[in-house]
N, C-alpha and C positions, 0 to 999 in steps of 0.2 A: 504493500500500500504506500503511496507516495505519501512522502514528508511533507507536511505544512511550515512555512517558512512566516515570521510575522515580523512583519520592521516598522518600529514606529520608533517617533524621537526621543522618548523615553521608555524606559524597560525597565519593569519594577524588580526588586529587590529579590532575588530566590528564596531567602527566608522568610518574605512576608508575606502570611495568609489572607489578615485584614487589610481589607481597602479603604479607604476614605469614600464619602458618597460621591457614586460614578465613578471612573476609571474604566479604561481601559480592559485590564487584568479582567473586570466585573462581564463585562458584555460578551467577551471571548471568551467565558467558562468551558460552554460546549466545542470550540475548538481547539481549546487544549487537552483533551482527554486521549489525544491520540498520540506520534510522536512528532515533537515541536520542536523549530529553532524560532525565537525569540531574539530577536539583531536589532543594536539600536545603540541609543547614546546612552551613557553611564551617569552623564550627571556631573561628572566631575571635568573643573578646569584646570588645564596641567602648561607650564610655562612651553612646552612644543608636545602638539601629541604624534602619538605612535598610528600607523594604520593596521597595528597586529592588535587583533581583538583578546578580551581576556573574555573564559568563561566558565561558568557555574553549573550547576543540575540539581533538579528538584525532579524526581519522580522522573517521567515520560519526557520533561521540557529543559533542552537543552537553554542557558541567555547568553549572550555573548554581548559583547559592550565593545566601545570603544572612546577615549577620552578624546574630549575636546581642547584647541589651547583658545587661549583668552580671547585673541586673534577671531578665528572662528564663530566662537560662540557671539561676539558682538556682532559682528554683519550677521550669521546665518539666523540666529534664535531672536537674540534681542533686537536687530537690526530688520533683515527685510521681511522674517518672516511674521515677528509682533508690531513693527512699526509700520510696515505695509501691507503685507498681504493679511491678516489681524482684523482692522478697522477697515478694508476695502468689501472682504466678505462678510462683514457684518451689516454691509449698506453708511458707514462712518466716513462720508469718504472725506469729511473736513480734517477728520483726525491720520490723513493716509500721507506719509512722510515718504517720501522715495530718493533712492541716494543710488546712483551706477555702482558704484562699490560697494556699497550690502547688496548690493544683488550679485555681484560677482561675487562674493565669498559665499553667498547663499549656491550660486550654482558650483563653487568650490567644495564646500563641504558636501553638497549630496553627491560631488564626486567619489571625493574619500570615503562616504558610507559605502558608494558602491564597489570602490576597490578591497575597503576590507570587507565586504559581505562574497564577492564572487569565487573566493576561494571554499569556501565555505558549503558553496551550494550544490547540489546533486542533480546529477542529469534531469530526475524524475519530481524534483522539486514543486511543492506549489509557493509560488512567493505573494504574499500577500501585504499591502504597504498602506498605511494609514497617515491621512491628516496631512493639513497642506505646510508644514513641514516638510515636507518629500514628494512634493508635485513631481521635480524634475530625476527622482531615482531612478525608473524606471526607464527613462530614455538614456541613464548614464548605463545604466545593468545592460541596455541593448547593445549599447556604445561597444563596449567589453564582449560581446559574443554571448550574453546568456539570451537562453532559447526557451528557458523554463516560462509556463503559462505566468504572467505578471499581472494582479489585480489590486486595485487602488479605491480603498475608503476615504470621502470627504466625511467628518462626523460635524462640520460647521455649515453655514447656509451658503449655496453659490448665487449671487448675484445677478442681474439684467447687464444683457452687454452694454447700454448707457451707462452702467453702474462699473463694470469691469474694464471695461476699454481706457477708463482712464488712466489704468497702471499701463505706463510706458512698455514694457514686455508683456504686455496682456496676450499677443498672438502666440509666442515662446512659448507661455505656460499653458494655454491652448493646444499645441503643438505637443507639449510633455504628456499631456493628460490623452492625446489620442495616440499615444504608444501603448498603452494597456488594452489589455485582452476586456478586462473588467471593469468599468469607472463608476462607482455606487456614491448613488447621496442618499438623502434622507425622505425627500419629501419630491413626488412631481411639479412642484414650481422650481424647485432646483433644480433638478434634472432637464425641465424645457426651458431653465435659463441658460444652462449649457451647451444644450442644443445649440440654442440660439446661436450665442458666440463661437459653435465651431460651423454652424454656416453661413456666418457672417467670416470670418477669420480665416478660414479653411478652406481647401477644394481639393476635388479631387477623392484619390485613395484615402487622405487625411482626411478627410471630412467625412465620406464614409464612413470609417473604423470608427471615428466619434460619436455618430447617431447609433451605428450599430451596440456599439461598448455599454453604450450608458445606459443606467437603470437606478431608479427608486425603489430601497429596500430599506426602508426605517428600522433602528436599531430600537431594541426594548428591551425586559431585564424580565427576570426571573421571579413573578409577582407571589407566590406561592412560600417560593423561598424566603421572600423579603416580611412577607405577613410571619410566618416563624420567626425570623429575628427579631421582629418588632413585639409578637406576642411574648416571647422571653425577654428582650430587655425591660419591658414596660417593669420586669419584678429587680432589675437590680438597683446596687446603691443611688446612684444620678438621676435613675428617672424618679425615684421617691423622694427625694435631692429637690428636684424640680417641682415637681406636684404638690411639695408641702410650700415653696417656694410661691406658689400661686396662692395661698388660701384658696381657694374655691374659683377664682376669676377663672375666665377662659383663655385660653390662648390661640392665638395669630403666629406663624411661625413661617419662615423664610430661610433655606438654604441654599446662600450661591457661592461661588468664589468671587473675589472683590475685583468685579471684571466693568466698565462700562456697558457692555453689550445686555446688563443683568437687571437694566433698568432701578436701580437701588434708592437715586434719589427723588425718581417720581414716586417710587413705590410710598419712600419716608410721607414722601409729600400726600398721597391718600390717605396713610393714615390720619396724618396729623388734621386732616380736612373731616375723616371719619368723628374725631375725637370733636373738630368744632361745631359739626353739622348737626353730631346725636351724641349732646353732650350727657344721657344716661348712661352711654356705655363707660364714663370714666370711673376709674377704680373698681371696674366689674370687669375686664378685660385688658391684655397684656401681649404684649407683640416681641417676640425673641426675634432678631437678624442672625443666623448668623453667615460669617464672611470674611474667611479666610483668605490674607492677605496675599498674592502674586506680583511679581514681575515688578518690583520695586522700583526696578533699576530705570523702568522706562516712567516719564514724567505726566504722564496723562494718568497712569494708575496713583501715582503719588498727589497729585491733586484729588482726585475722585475720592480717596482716602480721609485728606484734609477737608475735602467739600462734607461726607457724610458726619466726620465728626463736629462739623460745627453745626449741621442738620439736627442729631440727635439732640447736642448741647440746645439746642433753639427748643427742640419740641417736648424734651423732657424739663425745660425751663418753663416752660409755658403750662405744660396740666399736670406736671408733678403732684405730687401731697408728698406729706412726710413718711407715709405708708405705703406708697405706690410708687412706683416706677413705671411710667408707660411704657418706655422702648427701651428693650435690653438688645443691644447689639454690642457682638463679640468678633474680633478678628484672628483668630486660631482654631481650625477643622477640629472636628469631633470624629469621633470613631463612626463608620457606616453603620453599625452595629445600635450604638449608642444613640446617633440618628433617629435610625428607625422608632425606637422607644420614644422619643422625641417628639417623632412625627404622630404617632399614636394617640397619643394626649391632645394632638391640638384641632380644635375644634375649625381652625382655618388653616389652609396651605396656599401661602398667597408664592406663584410663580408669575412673573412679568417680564421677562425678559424685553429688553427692546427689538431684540433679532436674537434666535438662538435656532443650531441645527435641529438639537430636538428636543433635548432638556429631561434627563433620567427622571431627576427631582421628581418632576409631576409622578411621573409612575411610581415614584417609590413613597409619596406622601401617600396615595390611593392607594396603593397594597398595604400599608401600614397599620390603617383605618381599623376597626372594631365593627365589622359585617353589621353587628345590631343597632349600633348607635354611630357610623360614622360623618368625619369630618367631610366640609365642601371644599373641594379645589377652585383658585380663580385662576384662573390663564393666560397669559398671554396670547393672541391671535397671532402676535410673531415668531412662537416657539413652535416649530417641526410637529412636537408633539399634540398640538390642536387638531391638528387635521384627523387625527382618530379617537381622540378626547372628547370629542366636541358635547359631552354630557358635564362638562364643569362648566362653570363661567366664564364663558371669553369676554374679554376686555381687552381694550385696545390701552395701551401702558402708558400710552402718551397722554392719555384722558386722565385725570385724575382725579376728577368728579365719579366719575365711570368705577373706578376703580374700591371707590371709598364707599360707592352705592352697592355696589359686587358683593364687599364684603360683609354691609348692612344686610344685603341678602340672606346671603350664607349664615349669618348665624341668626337669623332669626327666620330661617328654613325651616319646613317641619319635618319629622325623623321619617316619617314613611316618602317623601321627595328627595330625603339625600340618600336612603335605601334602594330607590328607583333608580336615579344618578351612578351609586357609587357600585350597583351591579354592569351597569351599562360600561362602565369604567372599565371595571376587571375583565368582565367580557374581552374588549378590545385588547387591554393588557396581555392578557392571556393567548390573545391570535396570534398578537405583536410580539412574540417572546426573544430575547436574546438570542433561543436556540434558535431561533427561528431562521432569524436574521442571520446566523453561520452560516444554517444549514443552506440556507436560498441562493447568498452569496457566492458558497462556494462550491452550491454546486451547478452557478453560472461559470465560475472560473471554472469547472476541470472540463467541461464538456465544449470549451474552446480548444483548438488545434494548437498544435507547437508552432511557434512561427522563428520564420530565419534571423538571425542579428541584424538591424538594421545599418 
């Protein structure tokens, strides 16, 4: 049976079982069951790196890593692929920084991944490469003579070619992406955004392979398993931690990473609109953020940072009491696990991304839920995961009336409308499964031909 081959920018840790909510590692369970190479960056920066990969094993799955030097890591990671290609696929295109030089270490380093991945690789290989991090791997792997089937996960949103074309090498990356056998998004707006741009971009053979490659196949998680982890954490120390923490109020609860794309300060901004509009609900209900800090280094996140903290300072200044805290937001990840128990308890799961590929979260607030008495999800209309959701409340995240009315809804929903809801949920969940999403994938990619080095 051929080898499955997985390369993404990051490669977690061989000893570590638990994930943080979402990851990677989480969605791919069912393709790691067989035997695996796992290639990708290490994480670590080294004053010159090496192209000899180091590596580890756990069970069936081989990881191999390789360091990056300092060099590198600023054009390829912090450079073209968070400064531009980042905010471009998000629709941001105010925030889209472009420099010829991070893009030429950008398409340097997906060299060097590919130079130390092709020794590696086996005739019978399936390679499979994630996240636009690695747009251009696949054409480098061609470059070299690999022959093995190549398919390529977008997990973020692709864009309208008015939207993409602005990136100076928009045709390039174009071009990268119809080297693959396989090119998966999330959602059919992405997928016929792409179209777009490779018939707009492209002609010919290339444009063909493009239309032909691409497919919508939304990723999803393992709803079954996640309702277990959330029914046993709700019994340990933190979430009883928490629960006594509320007196009796309900909870509003939000888990992103501390990204612009996540919508955080409208989000702040509904609440605090919630809090003026239906001033019963003060000190009867309580809104936990959390949102773990990322990508320091670049200055749009360090603002966003600065912005929400003086957000919270504003709005916890405003309806405080000496017993109450409206808004508890914290900047350091919690355990998925611990999460879940989390999620459990709270009677709202507010997701609003302003653009997101598809957004776990939601799925794992709504597996988490208590079948008898569960919680209402509000949604984003720009998060991937609407388009199969569509039994939460969608809200468009730029409204913030909308939003603050959403969650007025929600908790003063009645229990047999959010049992009707939150089965319609699972349903879908459940169609949608992570296994799913392997299984479809990849068995798009094997039933493609071998094709010659380009």
């Amino acid at each position: 049976m051929a080898r499955l081959v997985i390369v993404s920018n990051r490669v977690p840790a061989p000893a570590r079982r638990d994930q943080t909510a979402g990851g990677l590692a989480v969605v791919l369970e069912e393709a790691l069951k067989g035997d695996v190479l796992w290639f990708g960056w290490s994480g670590r920066r080294v004053p010159e790196a090496s192209s000899k990969p180091s590596s580890a094993t756990r069970g069936t799955i081989t990881f191999a890593t390789i360091d990056l030097s300092e060099s590198d890591y600023q054009s390829y990671y912090a450079g073209f692929a968070n400064r531009s290609l980042w905010p471009l696929l998000h629709y941001r295109t105010g925030l889209v920084a472009f420099s010829r030089e991070e893009y030429k270490g950008y398409r340097a380093t997906n060299r060097k991944f590919a130079e130390a991945l092709m020794p590696l690789l086996r005739p019978d290989d399936i390679v499979w490469i994630h996240d636009y991090h690695l747009i251009p791997l696949g054409h480098s792997l061609r470059e070299q003579g690999c022959r093995q089937r190549i398919g390529f996960f977008l997990h973020i949103p692709f864009p309208p070619l008015s939207v993409f074309d602005i990136l100076p090498p928009a045709r390039e990356l174009i071009v990268d992406l119809a080297t693959y056998d396989v090119v998966g998004f999330q959602t059919n707006e992405d997928r016929d955004n792409f179209q777009g741009c490779a018939r707009s971009l492209l002609d010919g053979n290339q444009r063909a392979q493009a239309l032909t490659a691409s497919v919508a196949i939304p990723v999803g998680i393992d709803g079954k398993a996640f309702a277990r982890m959330a029914e046993t954490s709700r019994m340990n120390a933190e979430s009883h931690r928490l629960k006594h923490s509320l007196v009796g109020r309900r909870l509003i609860i939000g888990a992103d990473r501390l990204d612009y794309s996540k919508g955080l300060p409208q989000r702040f901004e509904a609440y605090s609109e919630l809090l003026e509009t239906h001033a019963d609900y003060r000190e009867k209900i309580s809104f936990l953020q959390i949102a773990p800090r990322s990508r320091e280094e670049v200055t749009e996140y360090r603002d966003l940072k600065r912005g929400l903290d003086r957000l919270t300072g504003r709005i916890n200044g405003k309806y405080a009491e000496f017993d109450w805290v409206p808004l508890r937001y914290m900047t350091h990840g919690l355990s998925r696990k611990l999460l879940a128990g989390f999620f459990r308890m709270a009677a709202i799961g507010l997701v609003t991304p302003l653009r997101d590929g598809m957004n776990l979260v939601a799925m794992e607030y709504v597996a988490a839920q208590d079948e008898d008495d569960p919680g209402v999800l509000v949604l984003s209309r720009f998060a991937g995961a609407a388009a199969s959701l569509d039994a939460a409340l969608i809200v468009n995240p730029f409204d913030t009336s909308a939003v603050a009315e959403a969650i007025h809804q929600g908790l003063m929903m009645p229990r047999e409308e959010r049992r009707t809801r939150w089965l319609n949920l699972m349903d879908r969940i459940e169609q949608d499964s992570a296994a799913s999403w392997c299984r479809r994938f990849l068995a798009r990619l094997t039933d493609t031909k071998l094709r010659a080095a380009s």
